[in-house]
Each structure stands twice: as structure tokens, then as C-alpha cells.
N, C-alpha and C positions, 0 to 999 in steps of 0.2 A: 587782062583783068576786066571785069565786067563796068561797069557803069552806070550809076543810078540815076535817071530822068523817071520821077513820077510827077504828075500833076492834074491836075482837074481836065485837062481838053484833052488828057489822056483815058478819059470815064468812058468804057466802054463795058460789052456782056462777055463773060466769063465763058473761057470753054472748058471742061473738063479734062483736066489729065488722065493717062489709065494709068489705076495701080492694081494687082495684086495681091492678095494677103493668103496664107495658107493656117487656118487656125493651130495652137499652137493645143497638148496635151489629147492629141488622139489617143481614142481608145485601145489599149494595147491588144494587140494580136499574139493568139500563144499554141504552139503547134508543138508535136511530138517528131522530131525530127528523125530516129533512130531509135525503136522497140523491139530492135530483133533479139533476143537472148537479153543480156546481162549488160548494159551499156551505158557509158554517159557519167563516170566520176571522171575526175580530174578534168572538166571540160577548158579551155581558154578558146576566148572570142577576138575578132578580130575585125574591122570593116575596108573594105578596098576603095578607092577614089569614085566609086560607081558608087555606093552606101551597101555593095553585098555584102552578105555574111560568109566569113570562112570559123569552124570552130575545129580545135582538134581534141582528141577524146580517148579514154580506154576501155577498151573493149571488153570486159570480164571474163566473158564466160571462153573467149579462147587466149587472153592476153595478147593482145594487138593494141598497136595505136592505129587509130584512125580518125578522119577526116573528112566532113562536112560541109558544101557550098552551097549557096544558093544562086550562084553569079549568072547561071542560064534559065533562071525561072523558078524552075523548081529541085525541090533537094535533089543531090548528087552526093552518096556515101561511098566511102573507098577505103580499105587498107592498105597503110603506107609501111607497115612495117608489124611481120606476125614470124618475126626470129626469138625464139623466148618468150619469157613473160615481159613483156615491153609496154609503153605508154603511162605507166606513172606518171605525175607532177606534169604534166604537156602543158607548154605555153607555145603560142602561136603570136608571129606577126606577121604584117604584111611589109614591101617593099614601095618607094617610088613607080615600082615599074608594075608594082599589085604581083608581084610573084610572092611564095608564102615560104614562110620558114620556122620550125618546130623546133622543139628543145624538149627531152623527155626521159625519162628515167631506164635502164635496163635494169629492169627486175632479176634475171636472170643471172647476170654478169656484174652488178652491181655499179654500172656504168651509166655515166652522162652519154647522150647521144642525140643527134640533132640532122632534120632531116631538113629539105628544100627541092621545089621545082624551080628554082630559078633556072634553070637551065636547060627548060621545057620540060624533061620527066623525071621521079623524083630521083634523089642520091642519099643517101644514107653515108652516118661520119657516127665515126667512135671519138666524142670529142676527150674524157677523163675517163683513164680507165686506173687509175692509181685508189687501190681501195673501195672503199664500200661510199660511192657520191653520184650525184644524180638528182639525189630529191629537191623538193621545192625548186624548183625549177623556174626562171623567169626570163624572157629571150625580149630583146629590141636591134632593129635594125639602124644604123647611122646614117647620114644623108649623101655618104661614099658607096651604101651597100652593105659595108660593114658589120657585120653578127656581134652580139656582144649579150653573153648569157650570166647570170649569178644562179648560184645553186652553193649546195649543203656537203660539206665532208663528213660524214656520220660517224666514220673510223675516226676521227682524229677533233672532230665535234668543232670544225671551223665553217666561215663562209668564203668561197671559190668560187671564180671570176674567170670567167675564160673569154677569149674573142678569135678572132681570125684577119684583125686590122692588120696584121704585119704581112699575111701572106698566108702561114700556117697558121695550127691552133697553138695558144700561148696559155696558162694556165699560170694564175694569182692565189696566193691567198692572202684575204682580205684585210681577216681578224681571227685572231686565236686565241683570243685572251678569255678562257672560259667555254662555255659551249654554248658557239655564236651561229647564226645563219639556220637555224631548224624554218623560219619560214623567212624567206625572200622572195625582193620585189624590184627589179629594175626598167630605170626610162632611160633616155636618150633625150638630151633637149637641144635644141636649134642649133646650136654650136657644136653640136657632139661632146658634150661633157656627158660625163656616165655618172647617174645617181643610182644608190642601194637604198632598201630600207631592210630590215631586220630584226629579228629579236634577239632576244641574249636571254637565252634560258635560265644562265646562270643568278642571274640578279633581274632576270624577270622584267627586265627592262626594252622599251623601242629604241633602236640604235639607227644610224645613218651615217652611210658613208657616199664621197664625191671623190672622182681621179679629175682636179681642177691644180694646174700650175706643176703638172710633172708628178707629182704624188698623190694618195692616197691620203685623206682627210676623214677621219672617225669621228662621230660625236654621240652621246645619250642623248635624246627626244623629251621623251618623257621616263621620269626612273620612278615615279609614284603609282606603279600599277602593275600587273602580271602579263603581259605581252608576250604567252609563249604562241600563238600561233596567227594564222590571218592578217598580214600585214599584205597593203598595196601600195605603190606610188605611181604620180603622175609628174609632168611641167607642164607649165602653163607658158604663153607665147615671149613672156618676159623671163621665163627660165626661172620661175620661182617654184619651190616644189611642197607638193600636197600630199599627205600617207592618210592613209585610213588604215586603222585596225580596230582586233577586239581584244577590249581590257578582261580578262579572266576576273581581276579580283573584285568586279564590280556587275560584270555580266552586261556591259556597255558596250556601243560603236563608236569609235572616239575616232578624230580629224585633227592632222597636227598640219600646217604649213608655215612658210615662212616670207610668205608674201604681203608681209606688211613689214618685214624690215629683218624681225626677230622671230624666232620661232613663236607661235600661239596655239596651246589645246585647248577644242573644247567635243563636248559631250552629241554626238550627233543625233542617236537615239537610247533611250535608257530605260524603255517602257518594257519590264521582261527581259528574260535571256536573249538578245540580241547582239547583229553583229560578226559572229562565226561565217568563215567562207565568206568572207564581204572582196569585193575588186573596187576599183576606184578608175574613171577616165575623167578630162577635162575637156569640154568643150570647146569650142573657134570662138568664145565669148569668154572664156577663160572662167566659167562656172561649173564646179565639182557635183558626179554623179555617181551614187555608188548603189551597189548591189550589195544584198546579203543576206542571210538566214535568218530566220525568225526559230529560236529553240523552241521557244513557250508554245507559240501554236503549229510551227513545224510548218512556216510559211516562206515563201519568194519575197522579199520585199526589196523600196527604192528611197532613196534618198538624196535632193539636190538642194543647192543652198542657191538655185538662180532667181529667187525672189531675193533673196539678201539672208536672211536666217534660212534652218535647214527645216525641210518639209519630209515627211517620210509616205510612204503609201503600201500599200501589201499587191504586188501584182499580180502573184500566182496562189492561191491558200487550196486548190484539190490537193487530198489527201497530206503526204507528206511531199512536201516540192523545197525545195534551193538549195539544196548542197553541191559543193563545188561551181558558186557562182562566177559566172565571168560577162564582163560588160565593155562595149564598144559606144561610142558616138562618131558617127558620121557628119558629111561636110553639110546636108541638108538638116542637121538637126535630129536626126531618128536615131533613138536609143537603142540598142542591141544587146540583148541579154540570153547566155545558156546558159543551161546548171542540172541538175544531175533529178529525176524524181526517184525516190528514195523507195516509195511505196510499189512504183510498178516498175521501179530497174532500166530506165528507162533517159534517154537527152530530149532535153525540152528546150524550144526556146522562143522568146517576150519581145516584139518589140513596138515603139510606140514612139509618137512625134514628143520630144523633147523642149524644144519651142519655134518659135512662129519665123517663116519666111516669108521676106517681103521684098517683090520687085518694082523699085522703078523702071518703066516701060516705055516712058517717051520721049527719053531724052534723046536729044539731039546734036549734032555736030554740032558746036558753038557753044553758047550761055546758057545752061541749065539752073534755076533757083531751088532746092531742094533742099529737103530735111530728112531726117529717120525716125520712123516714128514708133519704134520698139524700143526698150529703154533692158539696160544690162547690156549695152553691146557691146562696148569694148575697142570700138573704132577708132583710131586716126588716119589724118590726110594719109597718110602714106602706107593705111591698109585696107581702104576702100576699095572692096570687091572690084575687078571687071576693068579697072581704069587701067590703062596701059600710056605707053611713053609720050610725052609732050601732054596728055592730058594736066589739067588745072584746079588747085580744090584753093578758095579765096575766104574768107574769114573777114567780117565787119566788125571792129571797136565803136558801138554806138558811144563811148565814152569823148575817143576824139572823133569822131565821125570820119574816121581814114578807116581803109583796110589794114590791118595790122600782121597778115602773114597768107602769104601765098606759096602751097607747097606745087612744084611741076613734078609729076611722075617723073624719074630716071636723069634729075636733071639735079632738082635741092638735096639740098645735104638732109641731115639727122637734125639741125639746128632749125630750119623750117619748117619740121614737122609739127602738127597739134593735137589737140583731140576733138574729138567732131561729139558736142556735149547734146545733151537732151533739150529740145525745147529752144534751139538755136537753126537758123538753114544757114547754107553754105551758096555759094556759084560750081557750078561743077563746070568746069569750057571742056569739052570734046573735040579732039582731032575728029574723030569719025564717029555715029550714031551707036552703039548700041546699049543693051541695056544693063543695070546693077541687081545683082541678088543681093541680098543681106538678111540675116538672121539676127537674134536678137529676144526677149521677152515682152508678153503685150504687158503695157504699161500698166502699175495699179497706187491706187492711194493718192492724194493730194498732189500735182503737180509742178513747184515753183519757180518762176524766173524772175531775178530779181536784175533790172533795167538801168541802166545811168546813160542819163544823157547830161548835153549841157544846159546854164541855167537859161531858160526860155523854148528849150526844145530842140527834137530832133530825130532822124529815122534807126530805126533799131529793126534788124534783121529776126527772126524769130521762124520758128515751126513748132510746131504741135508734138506733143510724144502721144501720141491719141490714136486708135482707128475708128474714134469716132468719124462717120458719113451722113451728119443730120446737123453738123454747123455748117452758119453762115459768118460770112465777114463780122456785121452786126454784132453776131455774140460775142467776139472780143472785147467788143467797148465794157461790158462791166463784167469782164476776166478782168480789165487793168484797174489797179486801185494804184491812190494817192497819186496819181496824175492825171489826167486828160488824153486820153486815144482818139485822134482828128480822121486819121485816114489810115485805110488798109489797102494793100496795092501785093497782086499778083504776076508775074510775069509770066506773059501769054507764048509758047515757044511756039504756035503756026505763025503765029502774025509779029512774034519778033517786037511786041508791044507789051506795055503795062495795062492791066484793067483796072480799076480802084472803087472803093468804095469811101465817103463824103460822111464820116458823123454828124457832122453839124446839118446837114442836108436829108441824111436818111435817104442818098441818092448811088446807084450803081452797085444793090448789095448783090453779093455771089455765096454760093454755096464751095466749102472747102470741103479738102479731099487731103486723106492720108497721104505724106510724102511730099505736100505740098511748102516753098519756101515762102515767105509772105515778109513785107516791108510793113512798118507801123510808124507814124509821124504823132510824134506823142509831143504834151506839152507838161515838162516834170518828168524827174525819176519817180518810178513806183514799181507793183509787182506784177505781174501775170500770174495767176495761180486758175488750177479748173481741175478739176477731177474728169480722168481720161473716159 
């Protein structure tokens, strides 16, 4: 654990740390990926641990499925399967190992069927062939390998569940109460529990189902609206689950999740016939991204709630664009969106930085001071990027003036864990030097930290949620109200020293830098507040 010596015959010149920033909401890029003939409904996307794009798609004009890379540069198109009229409802994912796995309808035969290269070239499987199933189609892989698809009984108007975790293929049904499953959506969350989302045509209701504790758990969503098509779900890193769909009887894109405890709806856009063909992914910040159709003006549009309420944008509006959208996020941040252009027959597809990456870059073997200065991240000690075993993440109680929890990578339990807040720095101790990515949103709006020390004073650890690069020390003395800000002190990691800055003196001021951790000897609890 680090140790705090600041003091005055420690007043020396500041050296700059290096940070990194990659701005966050680039301009989206939008390409025509596949205009040969007839192409591009039923599109699903997918991104591989590199941020490639894989999409798989149907091919019209000869009924083929096929599929789309970009993983060696530039597009790569291929038919994976031109037996029949094939590639309906195609959902694509990827694997741990980035091999890809498809789930898709046979038109022909009337069959589920699911294709994969994991095994370096493709294979093709007749997963259901009992009846007329196949459609709506939604595939996730488990963190065994595991295939685990939901799709549509049309014959018999249920939702059916298939996998291949036992060995062979195993075939469920869901729900049959009515005619259930016409559009599904399935995730896989950290544990391998298997969530559905669905509609119920019958009663025009959002339905969701979980296989959690041995069985099959059914419950209504939302039953206040006409839900027969366009449902998506995702989890988030806590295993809480988020659906997007569209409400027919309102002509809305609505968000149900249940990541505050209980289930919560609300209206994500409402402006117009919105919503239709909408997907849903969550980000490594655990903030919802969705795609979807604009009816009114027959446009691409996007939607994310990583400011905290939802923002929407139109990213694609030539001619007629977004049907059959499908959306990925990658580990850098960058949105990934196909979807079908309507008007020239045609697979398009969007993508664009979602938000901001930031590297600390110089830390070093030993006692790091640091803070994050993107806010929405979603971090704790024991999911800070990059850090591996015996590394250190320490936490100050300026209240007792102790450290009050030190987590060790591979060593503390779940009960040592914290969360690494805004507007707080940390010690980071390094077995060995190198450096942290983190993503995250640039900060916006009023910033507040509210301080306790004891009575007569004391050091309180802090950092900036800021990229501001034009403060100095100085400026924090009237950030802090209702108390007294004495001194500011950085730790210098070439020289294994403290630099500080003297308010009372207006001696040893330095210019701060995003990512920096900073000590504060304050006289009185009060606030820190600044607009980033």
C-alpha cells in the first residue's frame, strides 16, 4: 500500500504525465457492402475481439445465405449456403475464439438450420425440421462454445429453443399458450443463463422467458401495448437484461429492463412511426444502443441512453435505408450497424465511435496516483482494464484519514471489491509497467464532490472527471467551497516524489493533465464542484 508524505520541502516542478484521449462520437462511416442483384434483408451483425465486422444476410435474387467480413481490410462476400430458398431470419455471432456461427431459416423445407466455420471451413446442420420453424431466428454462443438458438413454430404458433450443450441438437418448447414467439430474441449472460424475449400475438403483449434454477421461467413485460413484431434483448456485465421493441398501438420504440431491481418501461423515441426492425447491444460500460427504422421518413436511425436519458440521431436518411437493422458494439467503443437499403436492393452498413478511449500511459512498476476521467464507466477495482495478478488498486477515506479497502488482482475476494467513482483517484501499485485502456463517456454538466474530513482538517484524495488540459493546481482553490484548499500535491512517478502546490503562498503551481490523481489538504468539509 502506498504511503502519503506531502509537505513543503517537497515543492518542486511538475512533470507532465502522457495521456491519450481518442474523441468520442466520430463521424459515422457508411458503405454499400453488397449491391449485386437483390441483397441485404434479414441482415444480423456481429463484431469479433479485433472490432471486425462479420454480417450474415439473404441473398434474394437467388435465395442464398450469405456472409460478409471485413476482418482482412476490405470486404470479403461469400455464399455459405444456396440449397433452396435459404437465409431467412439469419442471426450471426461470434465465438471466444472469433469463429462465427449462423442460425437461418429454410425457405424451402421449412426448417431451422444453422451454419459455422468453427472448424476452419463451413458445415451446415438441419437443426428442426418438425414442421413449418425457422423463423425469427436469434443465435448466442455460451462461454463453453455452446450454440443456443430461439426461433418460431409457425405450425403450431409456439416459441422453440434449441441448443447443442448436451452434445447433439435438443429442441424445447418454450411457450404455447396462444401464438407465442412470431419475433424473438436471445442472449447469453456471463453465467450462461439463457434469456428470450418475445411477443405474444395473441394478447399483443412483450413476453420474456429465463432457463435459471433448472426450469423455464415465463413472465408478461409489458401487456399495455401491441408488441407483435421487433423485439431485441441484451445483458449487461451484472446479468441484468434490457429488450427494446416496437409498440404497434402507439407507433413508438420502447426499452424495458430490469436493472434497477424491477422491471421499468419507458418510451425511447415517439416522434413519428418509429422503431420497426430496431436491435439492441450493450456496451463494456453497460450503456444501451439501439438501431432502428424510421417509417415517417424511411430512415436509419440510433439511439443510446450513455448520457443518462435517451438521445436519438438519424444516421443513414438516402433514399429509403434501415430495414432489417442489426447492431454490434465493440471492445474499443465503435458502433457497428447493417440493415438492408430498401430503395436500391441493396446491404449497407454505419459505423462510428460510440464513446471516448482513454490510456493511461505511464505508469509504472510500483505506486501509480491515478484517476478516470470519463464518467459513465462502470468500473470497479476488480475490472480495471489491463491489471493482472498481484497488481493493487487502494482507495482513501478522507473521512478517517485510513485507507479503507485495498483490492489485489487474483488474490481478494468479492468482499474487497469497490467501485472506482468519478471525481476520486486511486494508487494503482504495479508488479510490472504497463499501460491501462479504459473507455467511458466525456464528462458533461456540473460536476460534484462532496468532501468530509475531520474537524480541523485533512487530505482528501481526488481527480478530475474533466479532459480539460488548461488547469492549473491554483484553479482548484475556488472549485472548493465552504472550506479552505491549503495545498495540492501530485505524485511524480520518474522521481518517486511529491510536487505541490502552497495556496497560502501562491508557490510551486503546475498545470494538471487528464488522468491525473491529486492529494488536497483542506481545512473543513466542503464541495468540489466545476464544470468539465
Amino acid at each position: 500500500m502506498s504511503i502519503v508524505l506531502v509537505s513543503a520541502g517537497l515543492l518542486q516542478t511538475a512533470s507532465h504525465p502522457s495521456r491519450s484521449v481518442i474523441t468520442e462520437y466520430e463521424a459515422a462511416s457508411i458503405v454499400a457492402v453488397d449491391s449485386t442483384g437483390l441483397v441485404g434483408r434479414y441482415t444480423s451483425i456481429a463484431a469479433d475481439s479485433g472490432g471486425s465486422a462479420h454480417i450474415s444476410y439473404y441473398d434474394s435474387a437467388n435465395g442464398d445465405l450469405k456472409y460478409a467480413t471485413n476482418a482482412d481490410g476490405g470486404w470479403a462476400l461469400s455464399t455459405i449456403d444456396r440449397h433452396g430458398i435459404v437465409g431467412w431470419s439469419t442471426s450471426i455471432a461470434i465465438d471466444a475464439a472469433d469463429k462465427v456461427h449462423i442460425s437461418y431459416k429454410d425457405s424451402t423445407n421449412s426448417d431451422l438450420k444453422y451454419a459455422t466455420n468453427a472448424g476452419g471451413s463451413w458445415v451446415l446442420w438441419e437443426v428442426d425440421t418438425e414442421g413449418n420453424v425457422g423463423s425469427s431466428t436469434s443465435i448466442a454462443v455460451d462461454s463453453g462454445g455452446w450454440v443456443h438458438i430461439s426461433y418460431y413454430d409457425s405450425t403450431n404458433g409456439d416459441l422453440k429453443y434449441a441448443t447443442n450443450a448436451g452434445g447433439g441438437w435438443a429442441l424445447n418448447t418454450i411457450d404455447s399458450e396462444g401464438d407465442v414467439g412470431g419475433t424473438t430474441s436471445l442472449a447469453v449472460d456471463s453465467t450462461d443463463v439463457v434469456h428470450i424475449s418475445y411477443s405474444d400475438i395473441t394478447r399483443g403483449s412483450l413476453k420474456y422467458a429465463t432457463f435459471a434454477g433448472g426450469e423455464w421461467a415465463l413472465s408478461t413485460i409489458d401487456g399495455a401495448c401491441d408488441v407483435s413484431s421487433s423485439t431485441s434483448i441484451a445483458v449487461d456485465r451484472a446479468c441484468k437484461v434490457h429488450i427494446s421493441y416496437y409498440d404497434s398501438t402507439y407507433d413508438d420504440l420502447k426499452y424495458a429492463t430490469n436493472a434497477g431491481g424491477t422491471w421499468a418501461v419507458s418510451v425511447v423515441d415517439g416522434v413519428g412511426n418509429v422503431g420497426t426492425f430496431n436491435c439492441l447491444a450493450i456496451d463494456l460500460v453497460d450503456k444501451a444502443h439501439i438501431s432502428y427504422y424510421d417509417t415517417t421518413y424511411r430512415d436509419l436511425k440510433y439511439a443510446t441512453n450513455a448520457d443518462g436519458g435517451w438521445t436519438s440521431s438519424t444516421i443513414d436518411s438516402y433514399d429509403d435505408v434501415g430495414w432489417h437493422t442489426s447492431i454490434a458494439v465493440d471492445r474499443t467503443g465503435s458502433v457497428h450497424i447493417s440493415y438492408y437499403d430498401f430503395a436500391n436492393a441493396r446491404l449497407k452498413y454505419a459505423t462510428f465511435s460510440a464513446f471516448s478511449v482513454f490510456e493511461l500511459t505511464n505508469l509504472v512498476a510500483g505506486s501509480n496516483l491515478v484517476s478516470i476521467p470519463l464518467a459513465n464507466h462502470g468500473y470497479m477495482a476488480s475490472t480495471l482494464p489491463g491489471l493482472s495478478f498481484g497488481d493493487a488498486v487502494s482507495r482513501w477515506d478522507s473521512a478517517t484519514q485510513a485507507y479503507d479497502r485495498t483490492y489485489i488482482v487474483g488474490i481478494s475476494g468479492t468482499a474487497y471489491d469497490f467501485d472506482i467513482e468519478p471525481s476520486w483517484s486511486y494508487w494503482v501499485d504495479m508488479v510490472t509497467a504497463k499501460p491501462i485502456e479504459l473507455v467511458g463517456y466525456e464528462p458533461a454538466g456540473l460536476q460534484v464532490r462532496t468532501i468530509t474530513v475531520p474537524p480541523g482538517g485533512g487530505w482528501v484524495q481526488v481527480g478530475l472527471a474533466s479532459l480539460q488540459t488548461t488547469w492549473w493546481a491554483s484553479d482548484l482553490v475556488d472549485m472548493y467551497t465552504d472550506g479552505l484548499l491549503k495545498m495540492v500535491s501530485r505524485w511524480n512517478t520518474d522521481t518517486g516524489t511529491y510536487c505541490s502546490y502552497l495556496a497560502d503562498f501562491g508557490m510551486g503551481d503546475f498545470q494538471l493533465s487528464p488522468g491525473d490523481g491529486l492529494w488536497l489538504y483542506v481545512e473543513g468539509s466542503g464541495v468540489l464542484s466545476y464544470e468539465p
